[in-house]
C-alpha positions as CSV (number, residue, x, y, z in Angstrom):
1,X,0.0,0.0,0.0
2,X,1.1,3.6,-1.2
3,X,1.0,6.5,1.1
4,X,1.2,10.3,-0.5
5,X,1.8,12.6,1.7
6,X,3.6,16.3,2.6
7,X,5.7,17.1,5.4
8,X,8.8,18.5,7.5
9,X,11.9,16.5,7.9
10,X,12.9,16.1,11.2
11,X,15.7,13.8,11.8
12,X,17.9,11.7,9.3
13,X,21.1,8.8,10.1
14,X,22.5,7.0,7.9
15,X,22.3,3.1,7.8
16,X,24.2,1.1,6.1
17,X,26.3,2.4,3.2
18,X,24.1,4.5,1.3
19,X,20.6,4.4,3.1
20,X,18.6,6.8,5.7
21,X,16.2,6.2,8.5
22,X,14.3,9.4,8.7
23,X,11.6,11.1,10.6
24,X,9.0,13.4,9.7
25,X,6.3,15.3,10.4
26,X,3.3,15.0,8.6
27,X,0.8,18.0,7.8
28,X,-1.8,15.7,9.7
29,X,0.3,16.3,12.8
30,X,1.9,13.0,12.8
31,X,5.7,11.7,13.2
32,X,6.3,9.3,10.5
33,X,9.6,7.2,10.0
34,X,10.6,4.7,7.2
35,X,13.9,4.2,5.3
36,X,14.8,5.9,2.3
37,X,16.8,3.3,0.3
38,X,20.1,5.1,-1.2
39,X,19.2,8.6,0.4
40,X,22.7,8.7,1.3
41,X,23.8,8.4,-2.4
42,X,24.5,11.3,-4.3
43,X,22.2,11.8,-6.3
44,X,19.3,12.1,-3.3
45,X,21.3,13.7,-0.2
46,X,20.3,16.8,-1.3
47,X,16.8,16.3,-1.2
48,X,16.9,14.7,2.6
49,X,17.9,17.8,4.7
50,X,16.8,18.7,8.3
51,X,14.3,21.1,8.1
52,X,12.9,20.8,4.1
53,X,9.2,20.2,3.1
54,X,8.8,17.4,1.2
55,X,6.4,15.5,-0.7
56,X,6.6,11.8,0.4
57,X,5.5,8.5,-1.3
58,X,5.7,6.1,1.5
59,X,5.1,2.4,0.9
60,X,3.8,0.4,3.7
61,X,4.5,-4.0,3.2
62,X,3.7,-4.8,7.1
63,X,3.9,-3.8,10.7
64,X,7.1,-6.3,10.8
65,X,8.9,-3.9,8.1
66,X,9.9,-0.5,8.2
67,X,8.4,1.9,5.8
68,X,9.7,2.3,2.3
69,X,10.4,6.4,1.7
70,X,10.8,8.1,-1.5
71,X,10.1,12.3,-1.9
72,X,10.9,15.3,-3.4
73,X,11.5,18.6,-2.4
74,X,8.3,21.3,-2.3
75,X,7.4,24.3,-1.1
76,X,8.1,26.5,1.1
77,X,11.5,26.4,-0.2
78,X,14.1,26.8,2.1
79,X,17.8,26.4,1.1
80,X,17.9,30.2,0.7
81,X,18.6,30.2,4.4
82,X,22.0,27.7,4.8
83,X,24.0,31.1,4.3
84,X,22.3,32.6,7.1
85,X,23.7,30.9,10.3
86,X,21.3,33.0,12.9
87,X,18.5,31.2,10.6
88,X,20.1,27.3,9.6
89,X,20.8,27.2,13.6
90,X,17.0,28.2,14.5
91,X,15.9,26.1,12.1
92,X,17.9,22.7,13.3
93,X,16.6,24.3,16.7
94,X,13.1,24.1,15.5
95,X,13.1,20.6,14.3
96,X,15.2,19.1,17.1
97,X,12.7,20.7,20.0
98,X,9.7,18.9,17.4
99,X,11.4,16.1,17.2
100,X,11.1,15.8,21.3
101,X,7.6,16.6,21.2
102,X,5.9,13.9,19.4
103,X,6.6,10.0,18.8
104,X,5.2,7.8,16.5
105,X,1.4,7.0,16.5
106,X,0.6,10.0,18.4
107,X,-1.0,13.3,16.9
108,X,-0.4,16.6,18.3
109,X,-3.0,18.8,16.9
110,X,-1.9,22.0,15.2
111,X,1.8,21.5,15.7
112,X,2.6,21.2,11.5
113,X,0.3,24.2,11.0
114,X,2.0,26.7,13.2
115,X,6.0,25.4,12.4
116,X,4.5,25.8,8.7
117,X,3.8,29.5,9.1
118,X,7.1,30.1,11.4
119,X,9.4,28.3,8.7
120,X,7.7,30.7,6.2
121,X,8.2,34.0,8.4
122,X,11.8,32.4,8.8
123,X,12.6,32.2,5.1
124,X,10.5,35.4,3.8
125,X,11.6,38.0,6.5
126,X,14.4,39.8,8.5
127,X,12.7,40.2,11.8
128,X,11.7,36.6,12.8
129,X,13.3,36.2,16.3
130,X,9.9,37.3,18.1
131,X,7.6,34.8,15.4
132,X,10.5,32.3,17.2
133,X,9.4,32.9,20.5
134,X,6.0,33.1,19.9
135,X,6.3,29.6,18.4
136,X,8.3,28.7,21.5
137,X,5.1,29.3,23.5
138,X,2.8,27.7,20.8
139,X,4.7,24.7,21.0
140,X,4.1,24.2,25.0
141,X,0.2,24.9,24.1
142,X,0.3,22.0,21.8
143,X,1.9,19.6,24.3
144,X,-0.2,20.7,27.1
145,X,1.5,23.0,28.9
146,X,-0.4,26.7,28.2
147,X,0.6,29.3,30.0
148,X,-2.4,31.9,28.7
149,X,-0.5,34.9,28.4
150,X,-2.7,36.5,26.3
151,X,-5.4,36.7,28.8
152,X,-2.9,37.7,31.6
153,X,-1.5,40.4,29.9
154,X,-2.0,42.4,33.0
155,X,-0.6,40.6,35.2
156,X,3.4,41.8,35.1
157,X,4.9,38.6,36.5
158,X,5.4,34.9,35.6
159,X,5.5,32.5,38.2
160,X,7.8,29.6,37.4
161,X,6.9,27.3,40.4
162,X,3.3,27.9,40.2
163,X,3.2,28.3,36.5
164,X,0.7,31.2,36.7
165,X,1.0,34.8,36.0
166,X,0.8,37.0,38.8
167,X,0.8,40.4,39.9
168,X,3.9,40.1,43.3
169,X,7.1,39.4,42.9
170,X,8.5,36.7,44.1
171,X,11.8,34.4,44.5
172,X,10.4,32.5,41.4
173,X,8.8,34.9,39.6
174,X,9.9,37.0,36.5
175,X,9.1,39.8,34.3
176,X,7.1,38.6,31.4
177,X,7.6,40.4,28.2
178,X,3.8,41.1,27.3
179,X,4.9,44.1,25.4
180,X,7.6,42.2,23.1
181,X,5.2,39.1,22.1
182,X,2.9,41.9,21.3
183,X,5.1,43.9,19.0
184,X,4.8,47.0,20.8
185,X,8.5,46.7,22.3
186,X,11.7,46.5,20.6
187,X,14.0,42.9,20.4
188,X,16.8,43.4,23.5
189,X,18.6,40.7,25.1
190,X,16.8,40.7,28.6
191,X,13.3,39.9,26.8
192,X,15.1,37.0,24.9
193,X,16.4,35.3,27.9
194,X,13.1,35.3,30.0
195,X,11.5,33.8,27.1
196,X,14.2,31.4,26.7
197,X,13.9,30.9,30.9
198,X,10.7,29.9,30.9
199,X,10.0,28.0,27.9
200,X,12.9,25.9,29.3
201,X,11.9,25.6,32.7
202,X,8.2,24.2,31.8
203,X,9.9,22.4,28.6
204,X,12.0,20.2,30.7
205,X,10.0,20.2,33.8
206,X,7.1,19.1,32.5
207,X,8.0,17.2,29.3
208,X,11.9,16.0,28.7
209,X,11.4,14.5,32.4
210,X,9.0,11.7,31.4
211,X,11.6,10.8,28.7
212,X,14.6,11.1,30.3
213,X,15.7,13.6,27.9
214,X,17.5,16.3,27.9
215,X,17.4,20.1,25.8
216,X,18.5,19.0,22.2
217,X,21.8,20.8,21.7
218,X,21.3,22.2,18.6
219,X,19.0,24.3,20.7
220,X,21.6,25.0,23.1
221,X,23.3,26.4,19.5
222,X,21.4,28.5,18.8
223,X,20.3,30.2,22.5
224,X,24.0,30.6,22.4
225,X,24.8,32.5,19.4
226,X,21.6,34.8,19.7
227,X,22.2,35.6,23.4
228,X,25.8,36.6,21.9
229,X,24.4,38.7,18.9
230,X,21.9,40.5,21.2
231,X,25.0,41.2,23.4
């Protein structure tokens, strides 16, 4: 049986000589995985890059075998970014944080949808890092972990123990940039770093920890090298 679908690569390793097990994430908000038989091989590595849409033929024999993966490259393209290292580490920062977010057989709803329109605001425009954090926060919404900040927006604090918004400071509380996420303050370093506080505080805290997993370094990458631009 033959499969056509359309979806994000995620995660590719070579097996074999010339062959790739790959994930993906399907626009029906599913991780699939199969083997792409000479992926490896010249004439296909370039199709099989972290972070490209593609449109996938996958043939399924039996539950016994992996999937059989063939695809091409489609829209939104994106190798116009590899020069851009603020942008290729976001984007291996992206799919790694994805790819930590859903296994196979389960369906987050919504979670191609909005990395869709962030890859696109990544490719098509200049100012992208608050359409990052934003998708930060959408990410914990999809997983079950939403922190309404929209409908707190008056409330100047964020409490990380709690997880609620509040108006008192506290040990564990911190300044949430309402104004930022809502365009109506300017990118600095100190908005970055709260965003990048708590996403990873409820990321790990309340996620990686029933995996035993960690924050996916090319993450770490690219906190790194933006913290050190903004700087």
């Amino acid at each position: 049986m033959q499969i056509k679908t359309y979806g994000i690569l995620l995660f590719s390793k070579v097996i074999k000589e010339n062959d790739l097990f790959i994930k993906v994430l399907s626009n029906e908000d599913k991780l699939l995985t199969g083997i792409v038989y000479g992926g490896n091989s010249s004439k296909k590595k370039n199709i099989y890059q972290i972070g490209y849409f593609l449109n996938l033929r996958i043939v399924k024999k039996n539950s016994n075998i992996p999937n059989s993966i063939d695809a091409d490259i489609s829209k939104p393209l994106i190798g116009s970014i590899i020069e851009d290292k603020y942008k290729l580490y976001c984007l291996l920062s992206v799919t790694s944080l994805i790819n930590l977010s859903i296994v196979e057989g389960q369906n987050l709803n919504g979670i191609f949808k909005t990395t869709e329109q962030f890859l696109n605001v990544l490719v098509k425009k200049n100012n992208w890092i608050r359409s990052f954090c934003l998708w930060l926060f959408d990410l914990l919404r999809i997983i079950g972990y939403d922190i309404d900040y929209k409908i707190n927006n008056e409330k100047k604090y964020f409490d990380t123990n709690l997880l609620e918004f509040t108006d008192n400071k506290g040990i564990e509380t911190y300044n949430f940039p309402h104004k930022f996420l809502e365009g109506n303050e300017k990118i600095s370093i100190s908005n970055i770093k709260v965003v990048f506080l708590i996403f990873e505080y409820i990321f790990k805290n309340n996620h990686l920890i029933h995996y035993n997993n960690k924050l996916p370094q090319n993450y770490m990458n690219f906190k790194k090298i933006i913290l050190n631009y903004l700087n």
